[in-house]
VMD Tcl script that draws the C-alpha trace (Angstrom):
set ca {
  {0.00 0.00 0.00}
  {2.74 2.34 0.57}
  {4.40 1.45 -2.16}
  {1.54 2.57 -4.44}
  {0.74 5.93 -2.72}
  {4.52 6.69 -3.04}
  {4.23 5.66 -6.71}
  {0.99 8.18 -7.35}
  {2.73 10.64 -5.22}
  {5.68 10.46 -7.84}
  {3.15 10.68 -10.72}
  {1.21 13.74 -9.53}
  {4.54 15.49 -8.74}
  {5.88 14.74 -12.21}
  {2.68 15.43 -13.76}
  {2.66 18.71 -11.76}
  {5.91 19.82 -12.78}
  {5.02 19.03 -16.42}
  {2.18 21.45 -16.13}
  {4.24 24.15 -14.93}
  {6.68 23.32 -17.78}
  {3.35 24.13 -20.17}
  {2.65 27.49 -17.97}
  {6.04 28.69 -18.59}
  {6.42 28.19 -22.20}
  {2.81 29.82 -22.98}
  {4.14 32.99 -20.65}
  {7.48 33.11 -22.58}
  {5.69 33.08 -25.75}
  {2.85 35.17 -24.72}
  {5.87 38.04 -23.20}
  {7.15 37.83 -26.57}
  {4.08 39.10 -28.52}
  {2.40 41.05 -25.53}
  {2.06 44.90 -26.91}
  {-0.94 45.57 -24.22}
  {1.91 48.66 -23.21}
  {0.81 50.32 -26.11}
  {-2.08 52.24 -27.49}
  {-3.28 54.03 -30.78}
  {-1.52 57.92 -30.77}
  {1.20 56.73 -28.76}
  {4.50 58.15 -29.66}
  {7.73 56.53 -29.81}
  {11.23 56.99 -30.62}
  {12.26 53.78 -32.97}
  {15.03 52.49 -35.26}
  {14.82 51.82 -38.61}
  {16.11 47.84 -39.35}
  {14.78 47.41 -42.73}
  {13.47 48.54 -45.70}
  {10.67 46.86 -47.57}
  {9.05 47.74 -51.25}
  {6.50 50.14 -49.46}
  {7.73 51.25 -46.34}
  {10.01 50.18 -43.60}
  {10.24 47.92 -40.35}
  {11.16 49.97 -37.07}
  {11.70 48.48 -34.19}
  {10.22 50.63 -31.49}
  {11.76 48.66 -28.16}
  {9.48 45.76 -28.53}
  {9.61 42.64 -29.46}
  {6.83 43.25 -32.28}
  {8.36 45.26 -35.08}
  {5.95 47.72 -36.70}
  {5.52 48.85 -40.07}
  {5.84 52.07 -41.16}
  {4.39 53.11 -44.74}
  {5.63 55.25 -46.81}
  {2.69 57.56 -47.46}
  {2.74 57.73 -43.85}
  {6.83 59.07 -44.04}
  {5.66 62.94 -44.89}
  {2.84 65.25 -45.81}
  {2.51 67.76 -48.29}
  {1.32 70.04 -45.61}
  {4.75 69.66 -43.61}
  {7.16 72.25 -44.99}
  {11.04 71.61 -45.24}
  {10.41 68.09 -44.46}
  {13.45 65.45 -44.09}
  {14.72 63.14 -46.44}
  {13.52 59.41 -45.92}
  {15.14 57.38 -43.29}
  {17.68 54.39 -44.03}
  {18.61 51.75 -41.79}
  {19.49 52.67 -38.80}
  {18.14 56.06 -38.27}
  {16.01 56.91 -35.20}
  {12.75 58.40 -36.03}
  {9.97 59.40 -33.84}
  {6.90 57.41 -34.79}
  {2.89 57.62 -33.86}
  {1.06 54.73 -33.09}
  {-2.15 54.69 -35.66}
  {-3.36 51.18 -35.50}
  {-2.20 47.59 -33.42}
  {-3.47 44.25 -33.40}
  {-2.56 42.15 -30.14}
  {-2.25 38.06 -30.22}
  {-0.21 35.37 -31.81}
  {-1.01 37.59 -35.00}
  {-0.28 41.24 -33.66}
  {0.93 44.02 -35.73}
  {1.48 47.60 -35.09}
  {1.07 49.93 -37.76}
  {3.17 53.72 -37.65}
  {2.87 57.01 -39.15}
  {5.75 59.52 -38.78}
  {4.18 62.69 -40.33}
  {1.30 62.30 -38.11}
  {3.28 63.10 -35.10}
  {5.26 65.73 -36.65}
  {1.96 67.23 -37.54}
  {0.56 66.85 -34.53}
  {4.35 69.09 -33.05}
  {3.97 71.81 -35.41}
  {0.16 72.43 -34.88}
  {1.07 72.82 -31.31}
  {3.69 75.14 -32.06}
  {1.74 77.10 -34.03}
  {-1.39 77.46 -31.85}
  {1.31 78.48 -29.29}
  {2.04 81.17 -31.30}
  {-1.03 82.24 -32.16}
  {-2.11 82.18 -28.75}
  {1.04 84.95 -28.27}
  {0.15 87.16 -30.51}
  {-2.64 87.30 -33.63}
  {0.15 88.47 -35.44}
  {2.53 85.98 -36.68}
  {5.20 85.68 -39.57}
  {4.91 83.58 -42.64}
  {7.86 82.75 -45.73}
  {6.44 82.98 -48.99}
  {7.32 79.42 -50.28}
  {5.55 79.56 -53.57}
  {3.01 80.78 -56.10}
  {-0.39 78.93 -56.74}
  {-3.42 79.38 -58.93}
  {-4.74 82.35 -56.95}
  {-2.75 83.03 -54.14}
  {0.60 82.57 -52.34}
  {1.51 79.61 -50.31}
  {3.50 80.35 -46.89}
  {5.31 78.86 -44.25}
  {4.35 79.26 -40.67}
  {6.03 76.99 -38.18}
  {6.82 74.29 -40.72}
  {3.45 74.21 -41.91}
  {1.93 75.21 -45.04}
  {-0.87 77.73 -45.44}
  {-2.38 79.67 -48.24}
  {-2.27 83.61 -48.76}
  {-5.24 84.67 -51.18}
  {-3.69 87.14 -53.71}
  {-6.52 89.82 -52.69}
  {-5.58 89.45 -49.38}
  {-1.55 89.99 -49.99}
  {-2.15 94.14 -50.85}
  {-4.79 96.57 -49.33}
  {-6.21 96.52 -52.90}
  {-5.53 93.30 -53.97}
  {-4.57 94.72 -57.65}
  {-1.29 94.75 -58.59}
  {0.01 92.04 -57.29}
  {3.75 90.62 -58.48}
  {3.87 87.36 -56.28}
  {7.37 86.53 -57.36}
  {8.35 89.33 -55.18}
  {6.87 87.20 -52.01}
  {8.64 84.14 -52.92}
  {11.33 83.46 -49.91}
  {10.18 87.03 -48.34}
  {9.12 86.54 -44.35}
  {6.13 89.19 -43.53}
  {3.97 89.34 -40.95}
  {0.13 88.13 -41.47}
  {-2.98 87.21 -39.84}
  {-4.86 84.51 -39.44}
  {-7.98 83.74 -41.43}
  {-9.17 80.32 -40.74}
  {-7.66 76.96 -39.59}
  {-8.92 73.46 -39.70}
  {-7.17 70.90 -38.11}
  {-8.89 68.09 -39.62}
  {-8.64 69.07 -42.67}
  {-4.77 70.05 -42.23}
  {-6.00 74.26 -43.62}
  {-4.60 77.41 -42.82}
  {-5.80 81.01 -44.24}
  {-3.64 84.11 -43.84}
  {-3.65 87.52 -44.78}
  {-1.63 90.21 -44.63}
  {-4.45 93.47 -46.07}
  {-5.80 94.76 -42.96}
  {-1.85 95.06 -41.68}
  {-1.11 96.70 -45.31}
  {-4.21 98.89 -44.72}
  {-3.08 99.97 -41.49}
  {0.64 101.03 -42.60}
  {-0.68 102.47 -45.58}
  {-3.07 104.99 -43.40}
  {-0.07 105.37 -41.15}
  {2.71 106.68 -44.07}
  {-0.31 108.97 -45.90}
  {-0.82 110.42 -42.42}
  {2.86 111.02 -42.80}
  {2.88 111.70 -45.89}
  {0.75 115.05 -45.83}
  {2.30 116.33 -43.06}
  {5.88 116.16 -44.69}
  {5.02 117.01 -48.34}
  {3.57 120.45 -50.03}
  {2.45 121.94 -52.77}
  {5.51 122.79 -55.21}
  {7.74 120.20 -53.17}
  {9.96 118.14 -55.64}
  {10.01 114.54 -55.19}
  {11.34 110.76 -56.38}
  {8.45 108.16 -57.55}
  {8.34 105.20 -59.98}
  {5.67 104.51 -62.38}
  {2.64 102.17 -61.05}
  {0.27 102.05 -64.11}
  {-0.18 103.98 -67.27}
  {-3.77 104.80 -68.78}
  {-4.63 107.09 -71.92}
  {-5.41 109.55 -69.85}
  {-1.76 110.04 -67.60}
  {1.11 107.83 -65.97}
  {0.16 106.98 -61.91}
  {4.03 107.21 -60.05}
  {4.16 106.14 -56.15}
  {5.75 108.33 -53.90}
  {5.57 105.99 -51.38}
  {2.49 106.25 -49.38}
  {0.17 107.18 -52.15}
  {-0.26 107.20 -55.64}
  {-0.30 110.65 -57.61}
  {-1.64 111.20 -61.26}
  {0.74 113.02 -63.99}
  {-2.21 114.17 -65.86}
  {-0.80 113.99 -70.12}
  {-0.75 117.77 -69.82}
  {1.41 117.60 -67.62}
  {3.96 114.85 -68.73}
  {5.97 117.16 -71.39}
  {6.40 120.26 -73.25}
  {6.20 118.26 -76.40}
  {3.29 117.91 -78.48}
  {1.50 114.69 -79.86}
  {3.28 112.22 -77.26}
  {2.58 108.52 -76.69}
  {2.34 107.89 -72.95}
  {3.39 103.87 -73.50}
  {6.17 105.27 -76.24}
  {7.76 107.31 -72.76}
  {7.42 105.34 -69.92}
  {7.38 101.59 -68.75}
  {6.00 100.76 -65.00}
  {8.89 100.68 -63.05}
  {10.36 103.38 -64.28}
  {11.86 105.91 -61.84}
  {10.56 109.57 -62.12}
  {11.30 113.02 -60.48}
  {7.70 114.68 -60.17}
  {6.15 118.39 -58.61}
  {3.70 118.29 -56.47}
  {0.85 121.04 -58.12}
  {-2.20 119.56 -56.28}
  {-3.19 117.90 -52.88}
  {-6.73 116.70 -52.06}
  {-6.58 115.03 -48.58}
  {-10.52 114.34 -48.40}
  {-10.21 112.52 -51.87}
  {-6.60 110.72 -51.14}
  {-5.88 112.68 -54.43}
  {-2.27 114.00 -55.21}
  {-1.84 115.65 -58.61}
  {1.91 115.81 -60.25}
  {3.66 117.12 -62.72}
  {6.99 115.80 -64.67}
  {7.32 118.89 -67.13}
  {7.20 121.22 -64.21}
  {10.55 120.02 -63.17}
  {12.11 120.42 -65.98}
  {11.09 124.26 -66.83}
  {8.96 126.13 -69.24}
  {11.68 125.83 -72.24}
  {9.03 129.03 -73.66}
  {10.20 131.20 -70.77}
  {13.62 131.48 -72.26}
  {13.34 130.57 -75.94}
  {13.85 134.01 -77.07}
  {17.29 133.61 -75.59}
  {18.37 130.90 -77.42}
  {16.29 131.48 -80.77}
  {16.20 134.46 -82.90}
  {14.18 135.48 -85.89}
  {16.54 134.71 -89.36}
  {18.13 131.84 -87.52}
  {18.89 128.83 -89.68}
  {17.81 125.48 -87.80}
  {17.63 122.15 -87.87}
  {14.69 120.35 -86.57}
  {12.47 116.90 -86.98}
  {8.74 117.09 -88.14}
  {6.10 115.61 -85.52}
  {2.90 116.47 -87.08}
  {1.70 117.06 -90.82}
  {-1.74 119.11 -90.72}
  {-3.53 120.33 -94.05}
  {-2.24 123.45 -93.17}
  {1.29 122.93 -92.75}
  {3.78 120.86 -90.85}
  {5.04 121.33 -87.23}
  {9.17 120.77 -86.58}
  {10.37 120.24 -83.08}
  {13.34 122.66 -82.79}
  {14.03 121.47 -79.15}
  {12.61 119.57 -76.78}
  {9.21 121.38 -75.77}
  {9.62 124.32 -78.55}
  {8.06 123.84 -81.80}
  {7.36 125.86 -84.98}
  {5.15 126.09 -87.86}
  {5.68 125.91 -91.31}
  {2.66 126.81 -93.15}
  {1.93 125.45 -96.65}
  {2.62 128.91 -98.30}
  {6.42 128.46 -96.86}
  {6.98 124.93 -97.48}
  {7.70 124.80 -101.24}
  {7.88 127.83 -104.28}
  {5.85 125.25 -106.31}
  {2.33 124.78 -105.89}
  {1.37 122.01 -103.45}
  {-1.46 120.65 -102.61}
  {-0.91 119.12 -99.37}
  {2.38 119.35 -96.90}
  {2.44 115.53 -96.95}
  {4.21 116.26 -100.57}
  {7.14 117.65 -98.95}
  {7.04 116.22 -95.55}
  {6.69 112.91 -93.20}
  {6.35 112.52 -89.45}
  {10.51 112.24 -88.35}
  {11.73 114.30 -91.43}
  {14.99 115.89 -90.10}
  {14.23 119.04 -92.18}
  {16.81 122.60 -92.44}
  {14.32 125.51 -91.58}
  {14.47 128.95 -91.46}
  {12.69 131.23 -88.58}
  {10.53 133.80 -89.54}
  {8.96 134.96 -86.53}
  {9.55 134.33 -82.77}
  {6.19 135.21 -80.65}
  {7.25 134.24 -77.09}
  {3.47 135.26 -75.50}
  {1.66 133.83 -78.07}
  {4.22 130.65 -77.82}
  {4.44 130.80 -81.50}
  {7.11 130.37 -84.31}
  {6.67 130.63 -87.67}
  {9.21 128.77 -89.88}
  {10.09 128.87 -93.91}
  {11.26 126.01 -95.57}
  {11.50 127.46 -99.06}
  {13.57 130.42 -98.34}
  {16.08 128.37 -97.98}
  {15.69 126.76 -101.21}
  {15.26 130.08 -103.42}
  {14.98 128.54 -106.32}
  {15.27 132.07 -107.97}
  {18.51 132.61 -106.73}
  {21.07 133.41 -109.81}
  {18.57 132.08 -111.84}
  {19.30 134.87 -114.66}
  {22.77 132.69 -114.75}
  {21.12 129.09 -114.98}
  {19.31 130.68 -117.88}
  {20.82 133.47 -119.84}
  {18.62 135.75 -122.13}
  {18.45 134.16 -125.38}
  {19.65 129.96 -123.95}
  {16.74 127.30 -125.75}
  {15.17 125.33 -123.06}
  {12.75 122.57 -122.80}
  {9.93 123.14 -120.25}
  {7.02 121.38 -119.61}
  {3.17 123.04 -120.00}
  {1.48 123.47 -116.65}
  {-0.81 125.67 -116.98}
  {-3.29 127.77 -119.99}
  {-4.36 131.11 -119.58}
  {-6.56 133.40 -122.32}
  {-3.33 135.53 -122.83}
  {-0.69 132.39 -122.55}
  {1.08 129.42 -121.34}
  {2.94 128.88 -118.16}
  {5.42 126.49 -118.31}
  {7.70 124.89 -115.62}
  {11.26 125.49 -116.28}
  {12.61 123.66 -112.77}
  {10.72 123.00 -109.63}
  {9.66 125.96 -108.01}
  {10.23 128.19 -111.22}
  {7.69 129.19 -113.61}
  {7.80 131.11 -116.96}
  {5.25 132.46 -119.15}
  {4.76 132.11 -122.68}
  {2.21 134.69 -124.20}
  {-0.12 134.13 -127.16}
  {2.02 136.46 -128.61}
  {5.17 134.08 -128.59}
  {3.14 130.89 -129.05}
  {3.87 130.92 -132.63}
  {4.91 132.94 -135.93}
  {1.00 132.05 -137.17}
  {-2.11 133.92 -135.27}
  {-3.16 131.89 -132.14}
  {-6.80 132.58 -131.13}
  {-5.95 130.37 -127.80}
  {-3.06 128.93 -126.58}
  {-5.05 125.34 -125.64}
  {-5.13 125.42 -130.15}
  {-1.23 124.88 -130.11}
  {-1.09 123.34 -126.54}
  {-1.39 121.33 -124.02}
  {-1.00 120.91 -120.48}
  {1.61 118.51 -119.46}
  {3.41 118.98 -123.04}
  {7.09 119.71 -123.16}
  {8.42 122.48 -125.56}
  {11.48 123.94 -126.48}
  {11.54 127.73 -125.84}
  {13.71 130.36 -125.93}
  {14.09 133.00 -122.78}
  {13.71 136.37 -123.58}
  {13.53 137.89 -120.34}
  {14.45 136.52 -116.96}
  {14.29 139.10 -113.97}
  {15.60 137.13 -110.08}
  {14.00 140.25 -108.33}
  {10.95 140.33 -109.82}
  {10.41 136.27 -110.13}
  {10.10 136.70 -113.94}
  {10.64 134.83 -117.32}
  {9.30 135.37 -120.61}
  {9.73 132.63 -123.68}
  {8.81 132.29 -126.57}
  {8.80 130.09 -128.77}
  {8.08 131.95 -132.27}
  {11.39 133.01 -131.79}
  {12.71 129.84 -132.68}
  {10.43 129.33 -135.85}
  {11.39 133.14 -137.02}
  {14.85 131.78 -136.48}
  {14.41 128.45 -138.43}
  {12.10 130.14 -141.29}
  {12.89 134.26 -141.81}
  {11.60 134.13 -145.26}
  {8.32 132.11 -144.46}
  {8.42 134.78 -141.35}
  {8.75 137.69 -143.72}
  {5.43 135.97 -146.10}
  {3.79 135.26 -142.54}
  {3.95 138.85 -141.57}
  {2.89 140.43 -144.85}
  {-0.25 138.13 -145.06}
  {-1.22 138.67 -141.33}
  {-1.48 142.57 -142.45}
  {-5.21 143.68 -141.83}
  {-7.27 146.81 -142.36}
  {-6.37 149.45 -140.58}
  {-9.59 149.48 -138.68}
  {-8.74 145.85 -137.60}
  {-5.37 146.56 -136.97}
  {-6.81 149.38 -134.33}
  {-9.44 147.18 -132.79}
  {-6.45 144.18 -132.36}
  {-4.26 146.83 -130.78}
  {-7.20 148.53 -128.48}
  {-7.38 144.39 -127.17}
  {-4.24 144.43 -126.40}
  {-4.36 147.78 -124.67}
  {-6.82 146.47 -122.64}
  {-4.56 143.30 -121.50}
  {-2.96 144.77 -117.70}
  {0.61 144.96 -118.40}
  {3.02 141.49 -118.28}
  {3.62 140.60 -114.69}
  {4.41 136.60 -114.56}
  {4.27 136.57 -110.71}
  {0.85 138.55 -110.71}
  {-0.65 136.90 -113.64}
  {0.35 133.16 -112.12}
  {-1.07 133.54 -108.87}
  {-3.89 136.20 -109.70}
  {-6.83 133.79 -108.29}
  {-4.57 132.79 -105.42}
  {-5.29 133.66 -101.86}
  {-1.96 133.93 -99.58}
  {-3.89 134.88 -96.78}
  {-2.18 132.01 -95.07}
}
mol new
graphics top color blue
foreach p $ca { graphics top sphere $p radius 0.5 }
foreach p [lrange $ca 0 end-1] q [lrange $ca 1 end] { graphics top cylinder $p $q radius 0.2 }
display resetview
């Protein structure tokens, strides 16, 4: 009997021990996959031991690695964010998602957490002061996108200036400013700034300024903001003033877009100041002088100049003699021939020789010849000698003659007299306009503008004897002969000058 208690007492202490045997295996091998330390949001510092095709394993100090994807790594909201990890780098990690048992798996995000740091930085901040800075980082459809603690927010471009027009936002781009906050959603990982009400605020502060520094007649530096048809707008810092196109230059007929460029830097007078209306009116020719003040100084009537058209009118052409003065040549002084517009002598940007006639420094008025200085009369009587054979060219029929057009700008007369060695009831019977002829010159007078041809003189010359039968046939009754010569009488005496232009006004 003893024998067999001792021998059950062995059994149940062996099968005992077995059991325990069991109990500390399951323990070990529960310890080993026991994450209940853990929960979802926790934050850890881990190393990286391996990458896989998607992600990486980090091992986070238990005996569970856990998986770390890599759409999880960063965020596009994160700014500046760091490269990604190889093996062996600690990163700081955020617990998203575990499973516990024989199966258990722990899931990480990285970005999360880093999120989760910079939102708490930034609330700080706000919480500080409703102020805070931003770093343009780059230009978007609409807007600017900033920097603000590490985190990425968006700067509507109407909210970046007090107008919102006018906008460069290259100029923002790596520029730190200060700016306020719009709106923020955590959830959905938004920030809205905006810097106008600040801009509105400095703005009111420098015009305050502004008027209490600057005057009427002050001069002053500004750069173009905008042109329009009407004037240029320059900046002089806390506002915008107009250069009305009166005021721009003493030159006439100028393109505002031809001059100026925004951007450009200007020296302006202040003529006008409207505080009420925010209105400051300017002047760039004001700076530079009334050139009419002193043009009687520096030009003098019978002064020979050179000058460049900038206008042709029907009634003559305007020449720029220096920057703000211009004069007038009318259409009686722009050619000794008959015209019948400038625009036959002259083009917008002719460089052109002039001479002045008339200075009239009240009236701001100078009146220029162009032909006097192309006389074309001058020493004519030695381009054509009494008695030379010329060919001219028929311009012109008249009851008592022919003019003709011996060079430009010089005109003869042939009367029906001279037309030919036979009686001429008209000269259109022997002539026509546009013909040439050769004629001889009989008279030529340079101070009276004169010449007389003819060209019977030439037949009488080829034919005397014909001549001689000519002249005995053409003999009539005396009564005719009186009544011929009484016609005659009656004819105002030869003046070529006065019988050219007789239906001409000159008024001009």
């Amino acid at each position: 009997m003893d024998q067999i208690m001792d021998r059950d007492m062995e059994q149940g202490l062996q099968g005992e021990g077995q059991e325990a045997a069991a109990q500390e295996t399951m323990e070990s091998m529960m310890e080993q996959y026991d994450i209940s330390g853990l929960r979802k949001g926790d934050v850890r510092t881990g190393t990286v031991i391996a990458e896989t095709e998607n992600g990486w394993l980090v091992d986070v100090g238990y005996k569970c690695e856990g998986y770390l994807p890599g759409k999880e790594w960063t965020h596009r909201i994160l700014v500046g964010d760091a490269e990604k990890p190889t093996k062996g780098d600690e990163i700081e990690v955020q617990v998203i998602n575990l499973r516990e048992g024989e199966e258990a798996q722990l899931l990480l995000s990285r970005w999360r957490h880093e999120f989760d740091r910079r939102w708490a930085e930034f609330e700080d901040k706000l919480a500080q002061n409703e102020i805070v800075q931003v770093r343009g980082v780059r230009k978007v459809k609409g807007g600017l996108m900033v920097d603000c603690c590490g985190l990425e927010g968006f700067m509507p471009i109407s909210h970046l200036s007090a107008d919102g027009r006018g906008v460069n936002l290259g100029n923002f781009i790596e520029q730190v400013f200060d700016a306020k906050l719009l709106e923020k959603d955590r959830r959905k990982h938004r920030i809205v700034f905006s810097r106008k009400s600040l801009v509105e605020k400095e703005a009111a502060e420098q015009r305050a300024k502004f008027y209490e520094e600057v005057h009427e007649g002050d001069i002053i530096e500004g750069e173009v903001s905008s042109l329009t048809d009407f004037g240029v707008f320059v900046n002089v810092g806390a506002v915008d003033g107009l250069v009305h196109m009166s005021e721009i230059t003493w030159k006439r007929n100028v393109r505002i877009r031809d001059s100026f460029k925004k951007g450009d830097k200007v020296t302006v007078k202040v003529i006008g100041i409207d505080k009420e209306n925010d209105r400051i009116s300017l002047s760039i020719k004001q700076v530079e002088g009334n050139p009419w003040l002193t043009v009687g100084e520096r030009i003098h009537k019978d002064d020979v100049m050179t000058g460049t058209v900038t206008n042709v009118t029907d009634f003559g052409a305007f020449v720029e003699l220096e920057p703000g003065i211009e004069g007038l040549v009318h259409i009686g002084d722009i050619s000794w021939a008959r015209i019948r517009h400038p625009k036959e002598a002259f083009r917008k940007g002719q460089e052109v020789r002039v001479l002045v006639l008339d200075v009239d420094t009240e009236k701001r008025r100078i009146s220029l010849g162009y032909k006097q200085l192309n006389d074309p009369w001058k020493d004519i009587d030695q381009r054509y000698a009494k008695g030379s054979d010329i060919t001219v060219k028929v311009v012109r029929l008249a009851d008592f003659g022919a003019f003709v057009e011996v060079e430009e700008g010089v005109e003869g007369l042939i009367h029906i007299s001279q037309l030919s060695t036979r009686r001429v009831e008209k000269p259109g019977d022997v002539l026509q306009e546009k013909q040439e002829v050769l004629a001889r010159v009989i008279e030529v007078s340079p101070e009276q503008r004169r010449m007389r041809l003819s060209i019977s003189a030439l037949e009488e010359q080829e034919h005397p004897a014909r001549h001689g039968e000519e002249s005995h046939k053409r003999e009539e009754p005396r009564e005719g002969r009186r009544q011929q010569q009484s016609t005659h009488d009656e004819e105002p005496q030869f003046n070529p000058f006065v019988d050219a232009f007789r239906s001409q006004d000159f008024s001009r």
